[in-house]
N, C-alpha and C positions, 0 to 999 in steps of 0.2 A: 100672294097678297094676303097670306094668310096672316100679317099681324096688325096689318091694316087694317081701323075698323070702317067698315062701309057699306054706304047706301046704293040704293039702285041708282039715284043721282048723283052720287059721288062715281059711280062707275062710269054712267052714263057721259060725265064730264071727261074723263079720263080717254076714254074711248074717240070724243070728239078733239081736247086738245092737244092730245098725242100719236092722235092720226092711226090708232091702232083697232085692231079688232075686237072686240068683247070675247072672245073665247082666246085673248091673249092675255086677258083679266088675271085667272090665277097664275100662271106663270112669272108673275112680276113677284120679285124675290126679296119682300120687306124687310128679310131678319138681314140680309148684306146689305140690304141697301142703309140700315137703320144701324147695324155694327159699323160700315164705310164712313156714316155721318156721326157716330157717337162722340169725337174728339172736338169736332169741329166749333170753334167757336160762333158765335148768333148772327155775326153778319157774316160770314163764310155760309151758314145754313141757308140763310133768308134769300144769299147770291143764287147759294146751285140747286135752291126751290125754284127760282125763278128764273134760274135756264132752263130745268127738266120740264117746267111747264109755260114757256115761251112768254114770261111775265116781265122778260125784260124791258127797261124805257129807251122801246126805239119809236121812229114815225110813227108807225103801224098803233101802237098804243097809246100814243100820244095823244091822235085825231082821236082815236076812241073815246077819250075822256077830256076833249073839248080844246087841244093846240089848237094855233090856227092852220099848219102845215103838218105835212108828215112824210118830211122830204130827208133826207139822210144827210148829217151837217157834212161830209165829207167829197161828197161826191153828188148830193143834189138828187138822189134818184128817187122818186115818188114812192110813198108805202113802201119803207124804209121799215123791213122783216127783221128777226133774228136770223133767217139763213143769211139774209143780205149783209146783216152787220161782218161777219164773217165771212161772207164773200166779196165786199165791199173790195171793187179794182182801188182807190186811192192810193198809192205810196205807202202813206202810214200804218193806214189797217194792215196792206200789205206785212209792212216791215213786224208788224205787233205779231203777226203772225204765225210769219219764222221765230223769230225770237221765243215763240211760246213756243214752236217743236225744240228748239234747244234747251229751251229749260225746262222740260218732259224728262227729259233726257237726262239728264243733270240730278233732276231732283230724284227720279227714278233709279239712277244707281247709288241715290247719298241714301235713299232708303232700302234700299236691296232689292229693289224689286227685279225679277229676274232678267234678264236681258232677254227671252226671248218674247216676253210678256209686253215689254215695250216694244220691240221689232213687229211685234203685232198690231198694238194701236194706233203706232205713229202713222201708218199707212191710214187708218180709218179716219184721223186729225186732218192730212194731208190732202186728202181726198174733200172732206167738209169744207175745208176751209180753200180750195182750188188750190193746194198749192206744186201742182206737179212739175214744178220746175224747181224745188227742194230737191237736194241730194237724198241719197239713202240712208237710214238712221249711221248715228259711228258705230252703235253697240252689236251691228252685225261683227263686227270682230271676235265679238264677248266670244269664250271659249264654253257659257252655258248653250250658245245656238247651236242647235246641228248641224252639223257641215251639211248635208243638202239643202237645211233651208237658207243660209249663209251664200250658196250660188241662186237662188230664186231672182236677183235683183235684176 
């Protein structure tokens, strides 16, 4: 956190809406995370400010700031989370969901990203978003994975 400038109440906040420890504090790695976002255009930033810190407009935020409901249009389930957006049983969310591990996928080897780098996070996607009735990534094939980890599955 060292390029982030902050306050005891900016930590303090950090700490409560990210569910983390306060001696997790320095560890959060502003110069990647601030080279990661450097490219990005203003509503791409404003988006994944506001997944990393749960500011998305679901229920849950909604009633906060005066809805009359805060029920999930999808599926109806009360104090409607951003875990729940993305866990959300409905079909659709379902199907957005796969379709976002394939295009991980996709976009990951159009940018080179290593294949073993994605046979990594797709499991921690998969997992997030419940989806372990997803196949295993394609890029286990990649010839950059190691053969041991390529039998893991």
């Amino acid at each position: 956190m060292q390029m982030i400038p902050s306050t005891i109440a900016q930590e303090k906040y950090l700490v409560k809406q990210l569910r983390i420890q306060e001696s997790s504090i320095p560890d959060i790695d502003s110069e990647v995370i601030a080279a990661a976002r450097s490219g990005h255009s203003w509503p791409r930033l404003a988006r994944t400010s506001k997944m990393m810190n749960y500011w998305l407009p679901v229920g849950h935020n909604w009633k906060h700031h005066g809805a009359d409901n805060d029920r999930c249009p999808c599926c109806r389930t009360p104090n409607e989370t951003f875990h729940h957006l993305i866990e959300c049983p409905h079909e659709r969310i379902r199907k957005l969901c796969k379709d976002s591990l394939k295009h991980i996928e996709q976009v990951g080897a159009s940018l080179k990203i290593p294949a073993l780098i994605i046979w990594l996070a797709l499991p921690i996607v998969q997992n997030e978003c419940a989806l372990a009735d997803h196949p295993p990534p394609t890029v286990l094939a990649d010839k950059t994975v190691p053969k041991t980890l390529r039998t893991l599955t």
